[in-house]
C-alpha positions in Angstrom: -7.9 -1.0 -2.8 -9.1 -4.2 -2.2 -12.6 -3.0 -0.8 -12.8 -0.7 -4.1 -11.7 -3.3 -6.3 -14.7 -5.6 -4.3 -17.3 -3.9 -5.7 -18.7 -1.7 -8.6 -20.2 0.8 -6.3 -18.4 4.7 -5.8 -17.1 5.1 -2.0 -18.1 8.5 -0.5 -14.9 9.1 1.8 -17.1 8.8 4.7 -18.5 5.2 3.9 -14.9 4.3 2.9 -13.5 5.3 6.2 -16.4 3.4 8.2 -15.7 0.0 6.2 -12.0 0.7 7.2 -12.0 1.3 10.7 -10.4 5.2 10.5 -11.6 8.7 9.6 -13.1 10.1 6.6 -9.7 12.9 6.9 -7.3 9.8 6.9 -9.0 8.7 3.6 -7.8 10.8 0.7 -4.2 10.9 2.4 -4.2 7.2 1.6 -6.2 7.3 -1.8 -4.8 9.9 -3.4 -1.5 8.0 -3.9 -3.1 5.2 -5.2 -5.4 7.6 -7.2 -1.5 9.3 -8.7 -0.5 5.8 -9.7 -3.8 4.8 -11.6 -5.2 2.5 -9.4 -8.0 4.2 -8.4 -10.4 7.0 -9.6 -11.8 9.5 -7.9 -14.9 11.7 -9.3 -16.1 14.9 -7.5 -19.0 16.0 -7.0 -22.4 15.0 -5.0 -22.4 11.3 -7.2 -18.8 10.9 -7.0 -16.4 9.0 -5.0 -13.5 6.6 -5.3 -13.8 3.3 -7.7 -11.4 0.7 -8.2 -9.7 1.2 -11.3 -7.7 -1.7 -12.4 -7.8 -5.7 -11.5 -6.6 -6.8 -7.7 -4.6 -9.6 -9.9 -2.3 -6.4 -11.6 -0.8 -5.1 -8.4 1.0 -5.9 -5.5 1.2 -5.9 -1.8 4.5 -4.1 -2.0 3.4 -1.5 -4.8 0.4 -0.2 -2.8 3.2 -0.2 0.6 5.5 1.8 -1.6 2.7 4.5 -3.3 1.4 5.0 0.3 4.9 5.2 2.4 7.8 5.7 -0.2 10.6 3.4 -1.2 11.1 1.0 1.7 14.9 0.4 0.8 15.7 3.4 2.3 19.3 2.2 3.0 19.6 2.8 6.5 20.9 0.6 9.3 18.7 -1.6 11.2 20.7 -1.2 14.1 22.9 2.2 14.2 21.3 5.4 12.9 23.7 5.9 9.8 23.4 4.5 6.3 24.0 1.1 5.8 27.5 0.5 4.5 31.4 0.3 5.4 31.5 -1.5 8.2 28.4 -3.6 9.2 26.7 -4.2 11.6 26.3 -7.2 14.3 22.7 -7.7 12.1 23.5 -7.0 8.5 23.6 -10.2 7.2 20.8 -11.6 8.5 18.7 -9.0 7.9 19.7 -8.2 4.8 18.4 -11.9 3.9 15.1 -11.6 5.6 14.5 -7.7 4.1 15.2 -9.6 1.2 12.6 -12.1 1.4 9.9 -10.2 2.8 10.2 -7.4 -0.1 10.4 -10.8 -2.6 6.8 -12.1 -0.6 5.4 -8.8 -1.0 6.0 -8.1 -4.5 5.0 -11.6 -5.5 1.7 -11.5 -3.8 -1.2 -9.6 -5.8 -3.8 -8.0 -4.2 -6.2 -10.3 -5.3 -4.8 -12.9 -3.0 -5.5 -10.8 0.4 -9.3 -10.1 -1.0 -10.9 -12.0 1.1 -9.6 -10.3 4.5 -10.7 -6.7 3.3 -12.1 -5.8 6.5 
């Protein structure tokens, strides 16, 4: 998003996925989310391609993590392989407080603020 939002050209998946260090497959598994939530637009066709569709400043870190991978509260133990809950764990407190404030960074920092590391 950040190298979309960059610039006003249309990304061929191919170009994309050169600027990001993957494959041009890779790309639309990563895009389309962000294309679903309305960040991003993608036109077919021989002229299309992706485009940035709204301002870095509008969305977060954590929002774009969360499109892409789910809901990262997923409620499960850091430690034991069971939900989290009844009795805890020998970590639960302290991780609970730094889940806490890593979710709380994430969501507080816009995209616009990690622009200038796109690639």
């Amino acid at each position: 998003m950040v190298l979309l939002g960059a610039s006003p050209q249309r990304w061929k998946a191919l170009a994309l996925a050169e600027a990001l260090h993957t494959t041009a497959g890779f790309v639309p598994q990563v895009v389309g989310p962000l294309v679903k939530a309305g960040w991003v637009h993608s036109d077919p066709g021989p002229t299309g391609g992706y485009t940035g569709a709204v301002a870095l400043a509008d969305v977060s870190v954590l929002q774009v993590i969360e499109a892409i991978d789910g809901a990262t509260d997923h409620g499960r133990c850091v430690v034991a392989d069971r939900e989290c809950g009844g009795e805890p764990c020998s970590l639960h407190v302290a991780w609970s407080k730094a889940r806490h404030e890593l979710m709380a960074s994430l969501n507080d920092t816009p995209l616009s603020a990690v622009a200038g590391g796109a690639t």
